[in-house]
N, C-alpha and C positions, 0 to 999 in steps of 0.2 A: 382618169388622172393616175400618174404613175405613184406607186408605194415607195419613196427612198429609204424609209427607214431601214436599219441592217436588219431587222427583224419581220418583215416582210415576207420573206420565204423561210422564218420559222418559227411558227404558229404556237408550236409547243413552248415559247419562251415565255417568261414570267420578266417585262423586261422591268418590273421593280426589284427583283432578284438579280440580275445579272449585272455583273461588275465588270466593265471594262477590265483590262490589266493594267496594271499604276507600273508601266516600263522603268521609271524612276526608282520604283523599289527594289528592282531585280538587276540592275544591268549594272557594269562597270562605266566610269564616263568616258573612257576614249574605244567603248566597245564600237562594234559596227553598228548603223544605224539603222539598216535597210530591217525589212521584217521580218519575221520566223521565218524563210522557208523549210515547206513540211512535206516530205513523200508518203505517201499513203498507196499502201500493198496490198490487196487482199485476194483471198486462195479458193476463185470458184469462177468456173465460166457459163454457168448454165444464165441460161436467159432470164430467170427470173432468180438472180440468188440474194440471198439475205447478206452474204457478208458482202457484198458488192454494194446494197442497199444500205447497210450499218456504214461503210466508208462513206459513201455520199452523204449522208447523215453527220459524219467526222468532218467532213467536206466544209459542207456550209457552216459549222461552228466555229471550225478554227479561221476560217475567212470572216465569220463576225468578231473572232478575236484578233482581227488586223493579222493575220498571217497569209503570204504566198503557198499557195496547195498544188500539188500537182497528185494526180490519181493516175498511177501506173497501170493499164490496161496488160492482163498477163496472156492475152490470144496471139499467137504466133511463136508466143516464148519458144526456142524449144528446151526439149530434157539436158540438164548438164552432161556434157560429155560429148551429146550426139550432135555436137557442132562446133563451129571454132569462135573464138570470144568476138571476132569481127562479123559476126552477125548481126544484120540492123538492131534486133529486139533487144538482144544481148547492149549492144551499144548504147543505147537509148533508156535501159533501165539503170546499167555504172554511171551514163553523163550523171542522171537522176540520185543517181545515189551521192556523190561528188559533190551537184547543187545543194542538196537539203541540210539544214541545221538538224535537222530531227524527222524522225518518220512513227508511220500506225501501222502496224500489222493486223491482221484482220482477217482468220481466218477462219472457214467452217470446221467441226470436229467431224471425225469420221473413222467411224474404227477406233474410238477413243483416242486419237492423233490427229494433228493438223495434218489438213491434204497435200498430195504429191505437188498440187501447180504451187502452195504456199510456201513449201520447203524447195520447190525450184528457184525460186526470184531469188531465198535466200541464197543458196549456194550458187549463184551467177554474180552475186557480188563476192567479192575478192575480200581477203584479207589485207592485201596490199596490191596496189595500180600502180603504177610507174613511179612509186617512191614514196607514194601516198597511201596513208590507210584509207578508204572512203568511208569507213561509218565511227573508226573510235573515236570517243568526246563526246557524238552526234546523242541526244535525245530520244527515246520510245517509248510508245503507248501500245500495248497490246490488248486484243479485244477477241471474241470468241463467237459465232450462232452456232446453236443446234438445235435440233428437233425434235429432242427428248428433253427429258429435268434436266436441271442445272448441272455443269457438271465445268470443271477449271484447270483440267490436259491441257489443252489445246495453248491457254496463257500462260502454265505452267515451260512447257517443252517451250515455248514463245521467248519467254523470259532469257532461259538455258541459251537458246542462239544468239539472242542479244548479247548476253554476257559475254559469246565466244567473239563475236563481232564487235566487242569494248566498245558496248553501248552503255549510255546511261538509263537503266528500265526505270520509269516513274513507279511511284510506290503504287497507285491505283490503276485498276483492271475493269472491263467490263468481259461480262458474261452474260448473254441474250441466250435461258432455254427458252425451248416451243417457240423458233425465230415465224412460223407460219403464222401466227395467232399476233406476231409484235408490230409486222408492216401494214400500212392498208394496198388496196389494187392499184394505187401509185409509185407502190414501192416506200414511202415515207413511213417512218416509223411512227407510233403510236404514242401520244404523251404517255408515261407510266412511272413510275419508280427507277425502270430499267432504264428508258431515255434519259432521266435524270442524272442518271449515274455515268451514261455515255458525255453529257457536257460535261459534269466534272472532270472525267479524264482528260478532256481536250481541254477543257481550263486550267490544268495540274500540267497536264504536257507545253500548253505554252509559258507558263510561271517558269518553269524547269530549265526552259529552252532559251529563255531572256539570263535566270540566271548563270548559266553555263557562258552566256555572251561573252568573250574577249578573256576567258579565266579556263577553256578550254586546253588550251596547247599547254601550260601550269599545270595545270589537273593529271592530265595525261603524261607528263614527262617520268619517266622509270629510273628506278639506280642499275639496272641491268642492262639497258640500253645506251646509256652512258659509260660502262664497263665496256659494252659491246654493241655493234651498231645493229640495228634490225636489221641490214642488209649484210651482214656479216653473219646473224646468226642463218640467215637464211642461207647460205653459202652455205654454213656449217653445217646443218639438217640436210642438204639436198634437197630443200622442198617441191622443188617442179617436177622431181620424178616421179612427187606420189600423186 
């Protein structure tokens, strides 16, 4: 017989601990209704990677907290520059980006930085799409593995591009050190302290995400773009040359 409960496929839950989210408490009333959706990015293609495994992990929580997920696969991507924006992978990570109320970044550290593929996805989305910003207002959660001690670059430098992409960064982070010791041979992470901290965020990020509902375009409205229009000042700077 089949398990429906939402907690079914996650074992680590305590479900006398877990709290639905009270959308009532967070949301405007003539907000949208439809659910979070959430893009989830992360910066490693090897076959067996932890921050691949941490997002699927992000995955199944934020789908227990009633949200639409999409997990953006980064193979094919290619390097900014070495191709033109109409390229499928290109295309298909802006749609994504466009769709989402909010996104997880999730990247490995390496070199004391997040990786080339996880700074790529970022700069393939645009500051502005055809008149559109695609991420300001929008919601993030940022997250980190590595393979040594703890160490908090990777959501540090995480946070910084958020900012630059006028994002909202939630105030809570996760950092997974010694990611080899966190997952079992299924890739699932291990209940711990650290897993616990990983729901938090995704609980934090959909709170976040309800409350930004319908008070985002308010939020984000400027006295300098009202002086002068984004596409004016764009004009002004010459931005497509650089």
């Amino acid at each position: 017989m089949t398990d429906h409960s939402p907690f079914a496929d996650l074992p680590n839950i305590d479900p006398e601990a877990f709290e639905p989210i009270d959308i009532d408490a967070l949301k405007v009333s003539d907000a949208p209704g439809h659910p979070p959706r959430i893009l989830i990015l992360y910066g490693s293609l090897r076959p067996r990677s932890y921050s691949r495994f941490l997002a699927e992990e992000a995955e199944r929580l934020l789908r227990c907290f009633g949200c639409e997920v999409q997990l953006f696969d980064p193979s094919g991507l290619p390097l900014p520059d070495d191709s033109d924006a109409d390229h499928p992978r290109v295309q298909a990570l802006r749609e994504l980006a466009t769709w989402s109320d909010g996104m997880v970044w999730v990247s490995p550290e390496r070199h004391g930085a997040m990786t080339g593929i996880m700074k790529a996805q970022i700069d393939w989305i645009p500051l502005s799409l055809g008149g559109v910003r695609p991420t300001q207002g929008k919601t993030l959660a940022v997250m980190e593995v590595s393979g040594g001690s703890q160490s908090f670059n990777t959501v540090n430098q995480l946070r910084v591009l958020g900012r630059w992409m006028r994002m909202l960064a939630i105030p809570n982070q996760s950092s997974v050190p010694k990611a080899f010791g966190e997952f079992d041979d299924d890739g699932r992470m291990r209940d711990s302290a650290l897993y616990r901290r990983v729901v938090d965020v995704c609980e934090e990020l959909v709170k976040f995400t309800w409350l930004m509902r319908g008070r985002t375009d308010y939020l984000t409205q400027r006295y300098s773009e009202r002086v002068e229009s984004a596409e004016d000042v764009s004009r002004r700077v010459n931005q497509a040359s650089h």
